[in-house]
Structures are given as structure tokens and as C-alpha cells.
N, C-alpha and C positions, 0 to 999 in steps of 0.2 A: 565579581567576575562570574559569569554564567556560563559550567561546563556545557559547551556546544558539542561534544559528542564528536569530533572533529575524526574525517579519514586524512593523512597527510599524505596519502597516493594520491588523491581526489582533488578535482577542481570544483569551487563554487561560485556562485552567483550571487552581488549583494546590490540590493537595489539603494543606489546611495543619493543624502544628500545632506547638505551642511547642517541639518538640526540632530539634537543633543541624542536623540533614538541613536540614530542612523550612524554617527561618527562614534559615540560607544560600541555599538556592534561589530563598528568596521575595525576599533582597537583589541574587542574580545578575540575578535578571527585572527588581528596580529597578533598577539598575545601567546594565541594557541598554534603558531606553526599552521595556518591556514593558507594552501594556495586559493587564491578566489581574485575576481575580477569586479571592480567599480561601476556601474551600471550608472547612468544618472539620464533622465528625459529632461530638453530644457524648451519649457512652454512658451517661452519669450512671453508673459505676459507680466514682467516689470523688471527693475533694477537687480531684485531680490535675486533671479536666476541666471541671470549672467556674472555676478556677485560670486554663487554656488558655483556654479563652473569652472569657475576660473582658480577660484578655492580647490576645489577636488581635484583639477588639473595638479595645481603645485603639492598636492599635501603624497596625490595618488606617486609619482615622480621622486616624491621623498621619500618615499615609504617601499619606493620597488612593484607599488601596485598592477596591475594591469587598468587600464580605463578606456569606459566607450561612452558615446555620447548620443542620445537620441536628436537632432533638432525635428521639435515636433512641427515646424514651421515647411520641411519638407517631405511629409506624409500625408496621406489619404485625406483631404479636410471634411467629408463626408459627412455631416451629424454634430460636428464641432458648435455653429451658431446653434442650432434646436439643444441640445444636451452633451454641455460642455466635460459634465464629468464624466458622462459615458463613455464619449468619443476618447477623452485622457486616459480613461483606464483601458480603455482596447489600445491604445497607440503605446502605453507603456510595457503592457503585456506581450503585446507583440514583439516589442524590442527586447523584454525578458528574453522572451523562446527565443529567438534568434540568434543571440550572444549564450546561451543554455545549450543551443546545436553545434556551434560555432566551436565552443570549448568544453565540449562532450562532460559538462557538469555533471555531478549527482544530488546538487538541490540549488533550491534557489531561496536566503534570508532576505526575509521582509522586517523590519524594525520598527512593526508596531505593536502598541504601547497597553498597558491599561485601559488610561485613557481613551483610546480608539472604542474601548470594548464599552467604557462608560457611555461615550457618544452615540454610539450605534444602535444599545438599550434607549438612550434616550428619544433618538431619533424616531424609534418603532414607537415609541411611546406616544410621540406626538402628534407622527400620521398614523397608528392608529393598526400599522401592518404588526399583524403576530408572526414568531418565530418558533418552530418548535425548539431550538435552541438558540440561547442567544451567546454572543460573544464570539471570539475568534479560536479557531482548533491552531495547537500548536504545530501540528505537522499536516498537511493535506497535500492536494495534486491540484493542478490547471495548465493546460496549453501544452500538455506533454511534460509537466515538470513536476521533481518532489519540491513542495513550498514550505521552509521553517521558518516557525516564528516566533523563536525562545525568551523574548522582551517582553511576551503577552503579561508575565505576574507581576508587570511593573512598572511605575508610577513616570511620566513625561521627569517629575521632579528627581525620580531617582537616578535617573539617565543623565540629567543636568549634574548632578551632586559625583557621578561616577568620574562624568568627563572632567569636574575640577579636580577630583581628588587623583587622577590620573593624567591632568595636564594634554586632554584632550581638546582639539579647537574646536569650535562649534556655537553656531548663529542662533543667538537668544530667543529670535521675532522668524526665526525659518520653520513654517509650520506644511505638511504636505494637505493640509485643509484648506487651505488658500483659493482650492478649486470651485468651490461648492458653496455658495452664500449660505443656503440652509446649516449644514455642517458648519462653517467658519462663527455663525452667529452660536450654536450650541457650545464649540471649542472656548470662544474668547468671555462669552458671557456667562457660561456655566464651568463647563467642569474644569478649566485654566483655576475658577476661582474658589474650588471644592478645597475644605478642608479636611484633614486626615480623617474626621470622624464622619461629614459627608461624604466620603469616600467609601467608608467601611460600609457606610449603609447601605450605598447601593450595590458596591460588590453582594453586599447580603440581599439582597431584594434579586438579584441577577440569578444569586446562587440558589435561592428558593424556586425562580421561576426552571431553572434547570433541574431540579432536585430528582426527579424521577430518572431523567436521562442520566443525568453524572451517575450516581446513584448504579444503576445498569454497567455504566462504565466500569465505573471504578472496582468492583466487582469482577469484570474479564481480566481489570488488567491486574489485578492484584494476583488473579490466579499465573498469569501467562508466565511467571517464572517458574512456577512450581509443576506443572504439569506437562506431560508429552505430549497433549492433541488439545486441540481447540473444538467446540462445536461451531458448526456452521448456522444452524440460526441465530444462535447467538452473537456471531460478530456481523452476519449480513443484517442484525436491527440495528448498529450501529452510525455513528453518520461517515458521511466519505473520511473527512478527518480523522477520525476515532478505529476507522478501520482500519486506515493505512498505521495508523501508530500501533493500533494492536501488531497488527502482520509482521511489521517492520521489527517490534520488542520481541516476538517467539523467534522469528528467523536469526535475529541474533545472539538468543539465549539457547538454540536447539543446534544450530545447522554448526559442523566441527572446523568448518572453513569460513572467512569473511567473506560476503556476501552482497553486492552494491547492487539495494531495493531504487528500481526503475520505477517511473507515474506509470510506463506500459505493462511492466510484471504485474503491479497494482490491480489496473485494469482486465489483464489476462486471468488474473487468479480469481478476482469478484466476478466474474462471468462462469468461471469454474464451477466457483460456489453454487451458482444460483442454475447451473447445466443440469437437469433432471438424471445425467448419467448417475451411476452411482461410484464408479470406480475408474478416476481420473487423474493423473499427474502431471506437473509441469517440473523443467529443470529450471534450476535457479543458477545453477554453478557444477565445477567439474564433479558429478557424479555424487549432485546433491538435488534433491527435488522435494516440492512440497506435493503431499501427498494426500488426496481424497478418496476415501472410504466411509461408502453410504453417508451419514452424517457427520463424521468426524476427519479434522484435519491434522496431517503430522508430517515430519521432514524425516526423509530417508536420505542418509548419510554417503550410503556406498553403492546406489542402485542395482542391489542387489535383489530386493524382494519391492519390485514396484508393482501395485494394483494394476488390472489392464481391463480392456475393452474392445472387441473385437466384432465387425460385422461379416459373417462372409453369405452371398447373397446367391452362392450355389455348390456344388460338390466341388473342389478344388484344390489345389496344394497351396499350403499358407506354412510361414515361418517368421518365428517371432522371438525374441529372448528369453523368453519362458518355456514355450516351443513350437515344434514340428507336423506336420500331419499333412495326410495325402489325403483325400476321401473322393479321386476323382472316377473311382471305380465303385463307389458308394460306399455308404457305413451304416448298412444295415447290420451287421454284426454288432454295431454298438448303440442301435437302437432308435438309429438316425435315420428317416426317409425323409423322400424327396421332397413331398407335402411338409415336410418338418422348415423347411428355409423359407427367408433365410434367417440363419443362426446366428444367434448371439452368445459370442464366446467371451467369460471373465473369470478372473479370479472369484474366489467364495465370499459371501456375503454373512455375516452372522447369521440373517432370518431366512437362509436359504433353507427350502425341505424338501426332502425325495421320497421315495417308496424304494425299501428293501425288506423281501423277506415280507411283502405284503403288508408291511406299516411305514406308517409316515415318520421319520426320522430327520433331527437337525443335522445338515450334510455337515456342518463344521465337527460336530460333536461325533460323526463316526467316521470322520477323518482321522482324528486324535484317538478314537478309539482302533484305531488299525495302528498306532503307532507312528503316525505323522510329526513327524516336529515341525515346530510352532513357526521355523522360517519357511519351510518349505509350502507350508498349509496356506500363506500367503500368495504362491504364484501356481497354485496346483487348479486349474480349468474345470469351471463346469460350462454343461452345451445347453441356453434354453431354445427353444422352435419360434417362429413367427408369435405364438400367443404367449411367451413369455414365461413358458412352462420346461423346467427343466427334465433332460430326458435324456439326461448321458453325464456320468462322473467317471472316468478312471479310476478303475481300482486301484487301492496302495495296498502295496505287500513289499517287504524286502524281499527280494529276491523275486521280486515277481518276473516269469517267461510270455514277453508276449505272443496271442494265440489266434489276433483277429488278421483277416485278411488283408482291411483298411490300415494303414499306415500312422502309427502317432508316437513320437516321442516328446518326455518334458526333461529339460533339461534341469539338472539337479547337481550342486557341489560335490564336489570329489568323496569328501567326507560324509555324505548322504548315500552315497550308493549301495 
């Protein structure tokens, strides 16, 4: 039994079909108190799939399941005669996402094997295309959906041996390779006939040619319990797979509320990443966000001290959570002309530096030294001009009287004042 990591608020997605993969996974998900819905495309191209149907019909029925059924005999035939597995896998995809929208899922399991992963090495092998990794990511995204695929460390045989020893049903000669002559001849002629020890080897031959990438991997993800922030180059060299699994393990090890990681959140937050801003946040949940500063990423729990970024592109009154200010009478008092916009307004940066007192000093380090605490120093504004040159910080003093004519307040906890 393979812990699937199961929410049981949550609806899933399982692409099913009567061989020994597919019907284990669909007992592990019973197993675990899983709601999820029977997925199956039926290609009408023999006995075999009307067989499966009609199977998953009576087993889905006995079981309480939910089941939907593609006939691919009524969709787009577009591409079908030239590239028949092409055409199958957009027609099954599609009907994924669909029934994914449909029952507002949070992932969608695929139950494949080892074996797949043996095939796919080999296949490269044969035409000759390189991969910079091979084999399949256990967690990734496609079509707007999270895709698991927890069966990956194991054997077609050991999926056979689960469903005897748990008295699951399931078609001996039902292979989802059936598609693809190429594949089908590599399945039934090779790796179907691979013994344990041919096995191992080429896992090890796979795992050598991954070595530098895992290697990388395994290294982030070893850290992502232990630590509060992640670096952003380091998970953006990761692959889509490998990142979404990172993001996914911090947000669950950091963030103090459950938190259902969307393929869109995915996508919103790798674009984050790779945003030249320096000081960016997205919400993830009630008054939880993941958090970017300069290069590092972290999740604020109580949005309380979120990083910000601000354009204002002339003298103006702007109000914001952090805070307040009028400048529309100008703010030469603080140092600010007109030629200065427009301004770009953020929290502090560690590498930020000013001139006081005629030297060049780190703005974080004489924040702290005025007696700033360390939340506060998070949402405290500096102002740089069009060329990116800072040319206004607020002074911090307890008790400081304001004296300028321009108008600015930051807004600061009770206990802060």
C-alpha cells in the first residue's frame, strides 16, 4: 500500500482502466478514504475495450464510485489516421481536464508503472532522441491540472502481486500500450520479459544517466523541511515536475493552515520567480502567502509583514497596508522632485545603500541601528527615482513628531508605537 498523501475534503481524478496498474491504484484510493471519480477513454479499437468498460461500469457501481466515459469514436478525428497516439493522448487529456473542471479536482493519478519508465529509456535509445532526464516526475502539472503518479518505483509485476494479494479484479493481457506498434513491440518483447536482475540494471543505467540532475534534486528537497526559505535559482533549474513537488513539500511543511496547491498557483508563482521585481507576494490561503524577497522565497503566515512594490508615476495620494502619503503638493521636503518620477516605492532590500551624514551606509543596518525591530523593518518604505536610485527613507525614532509638509504615514502595530 502506497501512502497517497490523501485530502478527504478533496475530489480526485483517476485515469482508469482494467489492467493490474490502474485497478491497484483505484483499491489504494479506496483503501484511503478517497473521494475520486473513474475516468476511462474507450478507443473502440477491439474486444478488449468494451470488455474494460463494461467491467469498470459494474466494479465503479459496486464500489460507490463515480464513472465517466470518453467514446473516442465521438470526438475530433483530426490526426487520428497520420498519428494515432498522438490524436489518443490529446483526446484522453482533454477528457481528463474536463471531468478535472467538472468536479473541481485537486489532482489527477495516472498509474503508471516502472515499467513505462524502462520503455521510454529504451525507446530514446532506439530513435536515438536524448533527454535531459529520463523517466517520469511523480508529481507535475498539464492542461490546468496537478498530475500524481505514486506507482512510478514499481514494477507492472508488483501491481499484479498487490491486486492477488488483495483480491483485486484485473485483465492480465490489458496493457494501455496497445496504442503504439513501436511501444507495444518494446512492452511485449523486452521489458514484459526483463528479469529482476535486468531490471536493476537498467534502473541503474537510467539512474547514472540522471545523476547530476537527481543529485541537484535531492539536495533541495532534503533541505525543504529543514529550512524557512528556499532560493529561487535553485528550484527555477529544476524541471516542471521537481518544482512543483518542491513548492508543494515547503508549502506544506511551512504554511500553519492546509493549503490546496492548484497547476494555476504553480504557474503564477514560477512566473513570480522568474519576474525581475525583487519584492513580490502571492496569496495562497486566508492570510497565508508565499513570499519573494530579492532571491529568496518564504510563506508569511499572518500577512502581516508582506514585501511590497509600488509604481507611482506622479505626485499623488496613494494608500496601501503598509501605508499612507499625499505628495500631491509635492515632496521636496523629503527630497523628492518632480524630475525624480516616476517612483518606485518598496520595502528594504538587504543590498540597499543611501548616504547619511555624507557616507554611504547599508539602509537595513541603520534601520536596526535606530532601533527598528525586525517586523517592522520588513514593511518600512524606501523611495527610489526613475534611475533607480534611492533618494528618500523615513526616519525611524520612537516618538518621532512629524515635521514635513508632504503628508506620509506607516502604519505600525499597537505594540510598536
Amino acid at each position: 500500500m502506497v501512502n497517497l498523501d490523501i485530502d478527504k475534503n478533496a475530489v480526485y481524478v483517476l485515469a482508469g482502466n482494467t489492467g493490474a496498474d490502474a485497478m491497484a491504484l483505484s483499491h489504494m484510493l479506496l483503501e484511503q478514504e478517497a473521494k475520486f471519480v473513474m475516468c476511462f477513454v474507450n478507443y473502440h479499437i477491439g474486444p478488449m475495450w468494451e470488455e474494460a468498460e463494461e467491467t469498470l461500469r459494474k466494479y465503479c457501481e459496486e464500489k460507490g464510485i463515480a464513472f465517466e466515459v470518453c467514446d473516442a469514436s465521438k470526438v475530433d478525428q483530426t490526426g487520428k489516421d497520420a498519428d494515432f497516439e498522438k490524436w489518443a493522448r490529446k483526446t484522453r487529456y482533454d477528457f481528463f481536464a474536463e471531468v478535472y473542471k467538472k468536479y473541481d479536482a485537486s489532482a489527477l493519478f495516472l498509474a503508471h508503472t516502472e515499467d513505462d519508465v524502462i520503455e521510454g529509456y529504451l525507446l530514446s535509445k532506439q530513435t536515438g532522441v536524448r533527454s535531459s532526464k529520463f523517466g517520469l516526475n511523480t508529481v507535475g502539472t498539464t492542461r490546468g491540472m496537478l498530475v500524481r503518479r505514486p506507482l512510478v518505483p514499481y514494477s507492472e509485476e508488483d501491481l499484479k502481486e498487490y491486486c492477488d494479494a488483495n483480491n483485486v479484479p484485473y485483465n492480465k493481457d490489458f496493457g494501455n500500450y496497445a496504442h503504439d506498434p513501436s511501444r507495444s513491440l518494446l512492452r511485449i518483447e523486452i521489458v514484459d520479459k526483463l528479469n529482476e536482475a535486468e531490471r536493476d540494471q537498467y534502473i541503474t543505467e537510467i539512474k547514472k544517466a540522471n545523476a547530476e540532475s537527481l543529485s541537484f534534486t535531492a539536495n533541495i528537497k532534503q533541505s525543504v523541511d529543514h529550512v524557512d526559505t528556499l532560493n529561487i535559482r535553485e528550484i527555477i533549474a529544476l524541471s516542471e515536475g521537481e518544482f512543483a513537488d518542491t513548492i508543494i513539500r515547503f508549502i506544506k511543511a511551512k504554511a500553519k493552515i492546509k493549503i490546496k496547491v492548484t497547476p494555476t498557483m504553480l504557474t503564477e508563482f514560477r512566473a513570480m520567480c522568474l519576474n525581475p521585481q525583487p519584492n513580490m507576494c502571492m496569496k495562497i490561503g486566508t492570510n497565508t502567502f508565499l513570499v519573494k524577497e530579492y532571491d529568496e522565497i518564504s510563506i508569511d503566515n499572518d500577512g502581516l509583514d508582506l514585501p511590497y512594490h509600488y509604481t507611482l508615476k506622479e505626485p499623488c495620494k496613494f494608500s496601501c497596508e503598509a501605508f499612507e502619503l499625499d505628495f500631491t503638493e509635492g515632496a521636496e521636503d523629503r527630497n523628492i522632485h518632480l524630475e525624480d518620477y516616476p517612483l518606485t516605492v518598496r520595502s528594504v532590500l538587504p543590498q540597499d545603500v543611501t548616504s547619511y551624514n555624507g557616507y554611504a551606509v547599508n539602509a537595513k543596518q541603520m534601520l536596526i541601528a535606530a532601533g527598528i525591530s525586525e517586523r517592522l523593518l520588513h514593511v518600512w518604505p524606501v523611495f527610489l527615482n526613475k534611475d533607480g536610485r534611492i533618494v528618500y527613507i523615513p526616519r525611524y525614532k520612537k516618538g518621532f513628531s512629524e515635521y514635513h509638509k508632504s503628508s506620509m504615514k506607516i502604519f505600525v502595530k499597537e505594540e510598536e508605537k
